[in-house]
N, C-alpha and C positions, 0 to 999 in steps of 0.2 A: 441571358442564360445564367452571369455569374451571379443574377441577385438573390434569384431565390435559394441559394446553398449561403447567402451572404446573410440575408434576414434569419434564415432557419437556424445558421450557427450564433446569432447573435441572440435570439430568442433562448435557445439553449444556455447560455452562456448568463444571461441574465435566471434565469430558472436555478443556475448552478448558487449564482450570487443570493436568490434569495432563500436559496437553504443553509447557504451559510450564516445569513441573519439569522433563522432561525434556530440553527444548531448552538446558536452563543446563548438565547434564549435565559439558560440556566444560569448565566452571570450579567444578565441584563444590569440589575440594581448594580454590581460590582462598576460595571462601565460608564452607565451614567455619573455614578460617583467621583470617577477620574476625569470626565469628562468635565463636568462642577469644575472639579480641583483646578485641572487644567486651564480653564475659562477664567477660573480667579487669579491663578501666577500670571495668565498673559493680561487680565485684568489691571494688576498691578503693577506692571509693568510699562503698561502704556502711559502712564501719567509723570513717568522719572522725565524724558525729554522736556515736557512741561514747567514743569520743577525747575529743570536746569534753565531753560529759559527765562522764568522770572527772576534767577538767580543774576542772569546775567543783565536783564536790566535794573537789578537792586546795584548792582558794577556801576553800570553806564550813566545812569540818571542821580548818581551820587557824586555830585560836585567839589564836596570837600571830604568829610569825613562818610569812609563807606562805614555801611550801617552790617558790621559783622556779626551782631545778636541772631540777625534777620538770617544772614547767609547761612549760618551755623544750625539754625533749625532748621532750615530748607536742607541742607546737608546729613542732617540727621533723618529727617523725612523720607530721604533717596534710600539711607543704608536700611531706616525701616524696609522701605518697600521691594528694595532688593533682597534683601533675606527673607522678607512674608514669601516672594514668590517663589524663591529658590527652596523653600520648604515645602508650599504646598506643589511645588512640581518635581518635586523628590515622593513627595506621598503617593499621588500619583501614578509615578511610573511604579513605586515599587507595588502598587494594588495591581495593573496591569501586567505588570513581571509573573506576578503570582498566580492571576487570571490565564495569562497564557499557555505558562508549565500546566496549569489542571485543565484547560480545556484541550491542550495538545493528549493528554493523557486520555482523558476519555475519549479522543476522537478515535487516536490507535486502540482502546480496549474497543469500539466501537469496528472498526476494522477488522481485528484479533475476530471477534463474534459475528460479523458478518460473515469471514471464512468459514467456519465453520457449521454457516445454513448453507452455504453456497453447496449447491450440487458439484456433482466431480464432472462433468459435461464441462463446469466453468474452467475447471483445471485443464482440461484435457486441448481447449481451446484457446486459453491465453497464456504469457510466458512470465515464470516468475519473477523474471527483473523487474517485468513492469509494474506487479503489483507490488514489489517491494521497493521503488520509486515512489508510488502513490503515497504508500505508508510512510516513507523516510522523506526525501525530496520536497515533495508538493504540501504535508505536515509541516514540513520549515519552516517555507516557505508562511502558512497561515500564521502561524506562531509569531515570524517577527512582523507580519502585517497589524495583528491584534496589538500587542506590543510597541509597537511603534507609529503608526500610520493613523493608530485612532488618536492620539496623543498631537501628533502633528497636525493632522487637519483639524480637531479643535482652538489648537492655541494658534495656528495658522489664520482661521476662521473671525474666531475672536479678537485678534492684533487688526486685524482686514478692517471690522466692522468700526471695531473703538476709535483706530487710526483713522478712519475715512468722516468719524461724526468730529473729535478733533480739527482736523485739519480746515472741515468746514467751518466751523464755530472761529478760526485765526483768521481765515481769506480764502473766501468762497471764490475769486477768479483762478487764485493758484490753484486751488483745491481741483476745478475744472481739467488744466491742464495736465495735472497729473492723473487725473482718471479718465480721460481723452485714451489714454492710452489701451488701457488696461480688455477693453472689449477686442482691440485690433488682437492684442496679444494671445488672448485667451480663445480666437477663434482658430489664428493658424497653429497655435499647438492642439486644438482639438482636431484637427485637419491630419496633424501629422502622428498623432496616437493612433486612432480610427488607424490606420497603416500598422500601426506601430504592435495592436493587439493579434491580428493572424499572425505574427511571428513567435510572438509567448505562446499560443497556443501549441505551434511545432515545435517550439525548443520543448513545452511540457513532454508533449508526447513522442520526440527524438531521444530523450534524456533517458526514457523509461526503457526504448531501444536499444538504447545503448549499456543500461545498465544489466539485460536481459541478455546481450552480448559477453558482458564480465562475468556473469554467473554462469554462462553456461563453458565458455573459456576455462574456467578456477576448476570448474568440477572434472571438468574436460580432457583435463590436462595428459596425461596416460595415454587418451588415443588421441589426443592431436602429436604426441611424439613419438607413439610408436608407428605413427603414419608417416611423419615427418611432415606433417600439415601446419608447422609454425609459421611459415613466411603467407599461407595462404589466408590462418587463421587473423593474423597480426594485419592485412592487409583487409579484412573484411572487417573487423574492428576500425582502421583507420577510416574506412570510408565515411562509416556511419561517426564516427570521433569530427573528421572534417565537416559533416553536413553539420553538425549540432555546431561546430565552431564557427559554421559562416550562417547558420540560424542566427546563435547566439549574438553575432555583430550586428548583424543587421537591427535585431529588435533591440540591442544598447543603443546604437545609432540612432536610428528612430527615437526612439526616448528619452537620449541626452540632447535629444535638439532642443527639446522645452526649453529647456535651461539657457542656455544662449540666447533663442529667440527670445523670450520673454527678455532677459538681461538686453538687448538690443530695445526695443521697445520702452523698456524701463527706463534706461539709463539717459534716450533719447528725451522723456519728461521730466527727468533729472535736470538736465542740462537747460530746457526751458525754464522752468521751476527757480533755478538758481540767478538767472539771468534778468526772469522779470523779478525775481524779489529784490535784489540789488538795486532795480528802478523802482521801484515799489516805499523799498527804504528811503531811498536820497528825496523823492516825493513826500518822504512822513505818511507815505497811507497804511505803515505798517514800522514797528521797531525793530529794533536790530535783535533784541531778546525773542520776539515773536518768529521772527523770521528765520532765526539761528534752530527753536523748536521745529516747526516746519521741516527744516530741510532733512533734521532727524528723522523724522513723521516719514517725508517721502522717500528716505533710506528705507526705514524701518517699510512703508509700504510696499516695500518692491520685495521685500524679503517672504514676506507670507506668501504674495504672488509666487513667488520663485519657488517657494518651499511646496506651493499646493501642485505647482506644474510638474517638481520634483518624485512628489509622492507619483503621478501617473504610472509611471513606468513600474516603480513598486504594485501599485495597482491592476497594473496588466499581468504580472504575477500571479497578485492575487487570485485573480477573475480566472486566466488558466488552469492553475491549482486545484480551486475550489469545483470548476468542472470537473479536475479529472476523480479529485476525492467523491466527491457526489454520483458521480455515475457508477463510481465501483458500487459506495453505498447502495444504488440503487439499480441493480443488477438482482435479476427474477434468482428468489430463492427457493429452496426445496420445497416442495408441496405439505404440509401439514400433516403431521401422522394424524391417523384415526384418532376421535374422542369420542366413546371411551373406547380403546383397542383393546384387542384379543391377546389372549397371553397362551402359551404351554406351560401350564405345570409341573408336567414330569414328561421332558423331551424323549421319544425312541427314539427318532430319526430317519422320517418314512418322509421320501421327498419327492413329488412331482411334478413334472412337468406338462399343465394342460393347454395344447393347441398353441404354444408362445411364438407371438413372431415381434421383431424389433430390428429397430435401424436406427442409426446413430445420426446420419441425414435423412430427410426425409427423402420418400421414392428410392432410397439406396438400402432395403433389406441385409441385414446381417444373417438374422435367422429367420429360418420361414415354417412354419406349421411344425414347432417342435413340440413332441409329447414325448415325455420317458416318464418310468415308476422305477423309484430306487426305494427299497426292503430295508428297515432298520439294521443297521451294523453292517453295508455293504460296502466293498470297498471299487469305486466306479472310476476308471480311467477313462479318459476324454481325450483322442488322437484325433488328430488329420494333419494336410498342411497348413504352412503359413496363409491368414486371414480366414480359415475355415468357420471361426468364428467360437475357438476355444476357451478363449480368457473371457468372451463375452457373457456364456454362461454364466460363468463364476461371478461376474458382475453384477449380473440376473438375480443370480442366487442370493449377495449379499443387499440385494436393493441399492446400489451404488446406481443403479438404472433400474426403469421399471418399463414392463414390455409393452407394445404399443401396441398391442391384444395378447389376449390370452391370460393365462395367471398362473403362480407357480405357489404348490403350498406347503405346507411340513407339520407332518403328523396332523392335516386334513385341514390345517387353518390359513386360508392365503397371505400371504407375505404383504400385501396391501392393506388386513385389515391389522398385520401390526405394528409398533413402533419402531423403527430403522434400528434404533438402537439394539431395541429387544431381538430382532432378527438377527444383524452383527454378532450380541451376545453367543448364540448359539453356533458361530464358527469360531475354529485356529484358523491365522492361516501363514504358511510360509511360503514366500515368493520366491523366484528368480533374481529377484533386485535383492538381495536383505539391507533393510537398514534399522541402522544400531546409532543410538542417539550418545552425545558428548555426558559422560558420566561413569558410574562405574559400573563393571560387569554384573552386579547385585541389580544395579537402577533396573537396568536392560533386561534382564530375566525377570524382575518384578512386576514390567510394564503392565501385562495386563490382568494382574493381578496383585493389588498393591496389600493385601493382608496375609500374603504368602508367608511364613517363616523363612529364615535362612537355611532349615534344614530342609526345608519342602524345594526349593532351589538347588539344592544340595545333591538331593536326589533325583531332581531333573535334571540337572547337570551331568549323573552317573549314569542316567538313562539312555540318554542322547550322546555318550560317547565323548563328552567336552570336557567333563571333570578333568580327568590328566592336564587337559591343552589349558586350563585356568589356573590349574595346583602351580604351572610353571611360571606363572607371570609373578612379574615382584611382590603383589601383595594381594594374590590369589583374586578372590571375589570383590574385593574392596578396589581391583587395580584399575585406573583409570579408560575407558577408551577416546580416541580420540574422535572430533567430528566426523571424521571420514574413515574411522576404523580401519587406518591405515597399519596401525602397528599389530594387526593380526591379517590370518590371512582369507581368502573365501572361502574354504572350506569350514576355516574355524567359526567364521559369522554366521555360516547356513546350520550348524553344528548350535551354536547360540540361538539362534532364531528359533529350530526346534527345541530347544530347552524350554525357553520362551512358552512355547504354546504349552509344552507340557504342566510348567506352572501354572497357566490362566486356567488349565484341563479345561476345553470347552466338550459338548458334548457332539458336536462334530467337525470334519477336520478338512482343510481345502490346501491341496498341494499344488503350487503352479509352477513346473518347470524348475523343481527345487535343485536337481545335480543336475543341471547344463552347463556350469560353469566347472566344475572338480573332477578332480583326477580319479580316476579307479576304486584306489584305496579307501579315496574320501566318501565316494559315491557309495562304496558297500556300508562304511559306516554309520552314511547316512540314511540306506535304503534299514538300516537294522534299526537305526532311530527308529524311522517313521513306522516301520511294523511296530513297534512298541506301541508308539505314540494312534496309531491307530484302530491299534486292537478294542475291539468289542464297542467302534463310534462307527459310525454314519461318514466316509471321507471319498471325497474329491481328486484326483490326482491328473494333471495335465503332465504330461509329457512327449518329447520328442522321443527320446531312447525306447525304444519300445522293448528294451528287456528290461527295463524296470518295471512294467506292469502284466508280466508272467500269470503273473499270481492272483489280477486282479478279478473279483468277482464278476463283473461286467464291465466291457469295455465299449465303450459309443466312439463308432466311426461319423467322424465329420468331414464334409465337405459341403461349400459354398454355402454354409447356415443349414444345412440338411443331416438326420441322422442316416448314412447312406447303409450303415453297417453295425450289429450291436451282438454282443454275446462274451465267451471269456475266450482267452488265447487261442484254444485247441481247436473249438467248433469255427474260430475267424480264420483260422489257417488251412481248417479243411475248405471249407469253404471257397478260398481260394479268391478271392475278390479283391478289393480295394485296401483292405487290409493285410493282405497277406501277401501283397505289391508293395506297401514300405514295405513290411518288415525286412522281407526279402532284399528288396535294396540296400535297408541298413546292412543286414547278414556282408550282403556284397561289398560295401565299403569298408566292413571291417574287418 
C-alpha cells in the first residue's frame, strides 16, 4: 500500500525537476559556458600531479648532477597551469553568480504575477507563510543549487573521468583496485538518500508551516495579549519549531552519511593502493615518480566521489524546492475574461440579480435562487446573521467569484461577459478590515486613483471628516504611515479609507461593515462621510447595526443564502417579521 503514494510522489517530484530544467531554459548558452570553463580549470588541473611526478624522477634518476633547467620548467608549467585554472574557474563561477541573481529575479517576478491571476478562492484556502516560504526559502534554495552545484558536479565529473583515464594509462592493476571500490560506495549512499529525500520534502513543507505560524503570531499580536494567549501561542509555535528540528536532523543525518560512507570505502582503496604500489616499486614494475603521481590521482579520486556524494543532500533540497515552487506556479488560475468583452460607457448603475445560486464547496450552497433589481442611485443595505451569506454577494458582485448558475448584470450587461477589472472599476469599496499600506498619507489616498491632484485629495479629505485628523500629524499629508498603521487609530483608517474611494470617485459604492469597529462619535462621522460619498451612486452597504441603514432605500433580508425579507425600514418593521426581530433585539441590548 506504501508504493503507490511512494512512485506517485516520485513521479511528481521528478515533473517538478524537469520544469526547473526548463525554467533555466533562458540562460541555457550562459551555463553551458560555465560549464566549458569549468571542465577546462579541472582539465588543467589534472595534469599538475603528473608534472610533479616526472619532476620527481628527473630527482631520482639524476645520479650526479640534477638537471635543474628541466625541474624549473616543469615548475613553471605547474604555476602556468595553476593560474590558467584558477582564472577560468573564477570566470565561471562569476557567470554563474550572475545567472543566478537574474534567474532568481524572474522566478519571484514570475511568482509576483502568478498571484495576481490566482483567484481569491486560492487566498481563501492557503496560508500566507507558506506562499511566502516558497517565494523566499525554496528561491534560495534554487539560487545556490544553480550557483553552486552545477559548478561542482562538472569539475567533480570532469577530475572523475580525466583521473580514471590517467591513472589507467601509470598501472592498470592499481587502477582496478581503486575503482573496485567505487560501485560498492556509490550504491549504499544511493540506498541511504532514497531515505534521505521524503524528509526534504517535510522539512520543505513544515518550514512553510512554520513560517505561516510567525506571520500570523507578528500580526496577531494584540489579541493574542489581550487574551493572554502568549504561553498558549508560544507553545503551538514550539510544537511545529520541534517537528521541523527533528525533520531537519533526520534528513542532515541521512545526508551527511554520504560523506563518511563513501570516505570509508575510499580510504579503504587508498590503503590498498599504497601498499601494492610500494611492492610494485621495490619490483621495478613501476617508479617511485609514477607511483608518487598515482597516489595523488587516488587522493584527488576520492575527492570528486566525495564531492558528487556531497552535493546529494544539496540535491534533495533542490528536488523539494523546486516541487514546491512549481506547484504554486502551477496552480488553476482565473478563467480568461471575454475576447472581445463588453464595456459601459456611461455607467447608471442598475444592478441585478438573475436566479444566482453559488457555493463555495461544492454540494454546500451559500446562496440559493437569488434575484433582486436595484434602480440607479439606490442606496441597498444587505442584513441578516452571521454566514447568511452577506459579504458573499458583494463577492458576487465584484467577480471575486462567479455564481455557479445564474448571472448578475449592470446596466443590462452581465458581469461575465466583462473584464474583472472593468467590473472592479466600477466599485469603492470600504471594508471592516481597512488597510493602509507603508507610505505616506498622500500614497494611501492616491491609491486608487494615481492622477488625482493634491488638492482633489484635499477635498476628499474635508469631505470624509479626516482633514483635521491629518492637519495634525507632523507633516500633514506627506506624514509617514506605518505597516500596520499603528500610529493612527480605527476610526481614523476607516475615515482614510473613505477618503480613499472618494478620490478614485467610482461610480458605485460597496460598504461592508465599515463602523463595527468605532465608537459613536466616529460612527456619526463616518455614517456623514459615506452620505456624501454616496450620494447620487448605485451603493451597497452590509451591516450589523441596523441603525445605520434607517435611511436606506431598500434593505434585503438574509438568511441561509435566501432573500427572506426586502423593502426599506418602515414597511420591515410594520411588517413584523424577521427583520424587525434583530432590530428589536439590537433596540433591547442597547
Amino acid at each position: 500500500m506504501d508504493k503507490k503514494p511512494t512512485k506517485r510522489k516520485t513521479s511528481e517530484t521528478i515533473k517538478s525537476f524537469v520544469k526547473f530544467l526548463i525554467s533555466i531554459k533562458k540562460y541555457r548558452g550562459w551555463i553551458i559556458l560555465s560549464i566549458f570553463l569549468a571542465t577546462g580549470s579541472a582539465l588543467l588541473g589534472i595534469f599538475i600531479p603528473k608534472i610533479l611526478g616526472d619532476m620527481t624522477n628527473i630527482a631520482v634518476n639524476t645520479y650526479q648532477d640534477i638537471d635543474f633547467s628541466a625541474i624549473i620548467g616543469k615548475v613553471w608549467l605547474v604555476v602556468g597551469l595553476f593560474v590558467g585554472s584558477a582564472i577560468l574557474n573564477y570566470i565561471q563561477a562569476y557567470i554563474l553568480t550572475v545567472v543566478s541573481a537574474k534567474y532568481t529575479r524572474d522566478l519571484r517576478n514570475k511568482i509576483i504575477d502568478k498571484i495576481a491571476k490566482l483567484p481569491i478562492s486560492y487566498f481563501d484556502k492557503h496560508k500566507y507563510g507558506d506562499t511566502l516560504s516558497r517565494m523566499t526559502n525554496d528561491i534560495d534554495v534554487l539560487a545556490t543549487s544553480l550557483s553552486q552545484e552545477i559548478t561542482d558536479v562538472s569539475l567533480s565529473s570532469t577530475m572523475l573521468i580525466g583521473i580514471t583515464v590517467i591513472m589507467l594509462t601509470i598501472s592498470v592493476p592499481l587502477s582496478l583496485v581503486a575503482f573496485v571500490v567505487v560501485p560498492l560506495s556509490v550504491i549504499v549512499v544511493g540506498k541511504i538518500m532514497g531515505h534521505a529525500q521524503r524528509y526534504f520534502n517535510e522539512r520543505q513543507n513544515t518550514l512553510g508551516v512554520l513560517n505561516s505560524r510567525i506571520e500570523e503570531d507578528y500580526a496577531g499580536q494584540i489579541i493574542i495579549k489581550s487574551n493572554s494567549h502568549e504561553e498558549a501561542s508560544l507553545q503551538d509555535f514550539n510544537n511545529v519549531n520541534k517537528k521541523l528540528a527533528k525533520i531537519t536532523m533526520r534528513a542532515q543525518f541521512l545526508s551527511s552519511l554520504s560523506m563518511p560512507v563513501t570516505h570509508i570505502f575510499t580510504n579503504l582503496g587508498y590503503v590498498i593502493v599504497a601498499v601494492l604500489g610500494g611492492i610494485f616499486t621495490i619490483n621495478g614494475q613501476i617508479n617511485i615518480g609514477s607511483l608518487q603521481a598515482f597516489i595523488q590521482y587516488v587522493s584527488r579520486f576520492n575527492r570528486p566521489i566525495t564531492e558528487i556524494a556531497s552535493t546529494t543532500s544539496t540535491m534533495q533540497s533542490l528536488l523539494a524546492a523546486s516541487e514546491r515552487i512549481f506547484e504554486f506556479l502551477s496552480e488553476p488560475e482565473e478563467e480568461p475574461d471575454p475576447d472581445p468583452a463588453k464595456t459601459i460607457e456611461k455607467v447608471k448603475g442598475e444592478v441585478e440579480f438573475h436566479n444566482v445560486n453559488f457555493g463555495y464547496f461544492e454540494n454546500k450552497p451559500v446562496i440559493r435562487d437569488f434575484s433582486v433589481k436595484v434602480r440607479p442611485g439606490m442606496n441597498v443595505a444587505i442584513v441578516g446573521p452571521t454566514g447568511a451569506g452577506k459579504t458573499t454577494l458583494i463577492n458576487l458582485l465584484m467577480r471575486f467569484y462567479d455564481p455557479t448558475s445564474g448571472y448578475i448584470t449592470i446596466d443590462g450587461v452581465p458581469t461575465r461577459e466583462m473584464k474583472r477589472s472593468d467590473v472592479r472599476r466600477l466599485f469603492g469599496m470600504v471594508l471592516q478590515d481597512t488597510w493602509l499600506f507603508s507610505g505616506t498619507v498622500e500614497d494611501n489616498l492616491r491609491y486608487g486613483n494615481q492622477g488625482a491632484t493634491l488638492a482633489d485629495v484635499i477635498r476628499a479629505a474635508k469631505s470624509s471628516n479626516v482633514h483635521h485628523v491629518i492637519e495634525a500629524l507632523p507633516k500633514t499629508y506627506h506624514s509617514e504611515i506605518s505597516e500596520d498603521s499603528d500610529n493612527i487609530s480605527a476610526g481614523e483608517k476607516q475615515l482614510i479609507t473613505i477618503a480613499r474611494a472618494m478620490v478614485a470617485n467610482p461610480p458605485m459604492m460597496i460598504l461592508d461593515e465599515a463602523t463595527s469597529n468605532v465608537d459613536t462619535r466616529t460612527e456619526q462621522l463616518i455614517q456623514d462621510s459615506f452620505e456624501k460619498l454616496t450620494h447620487g451612486r448605485t451603493s451597497f452597504v452590509i451591516a450589523h447595526r441596523l441603525s445605520t441603514i434607517r435611511n436606506s432605500d431598500l434593505i434585503l433580508v438574509m438568511r441561509d443564502g435566501n432573500i427572506v425579507e426586502q423593502g426599506n425600514h418602515k414597511e420591515l418593521l410594520k411588517a413584523n417579521g424577521f427583520y424587525a426581530e434583530l432590530y428589536n433585539s439590537q433596540f433591547a441590548e442597547n
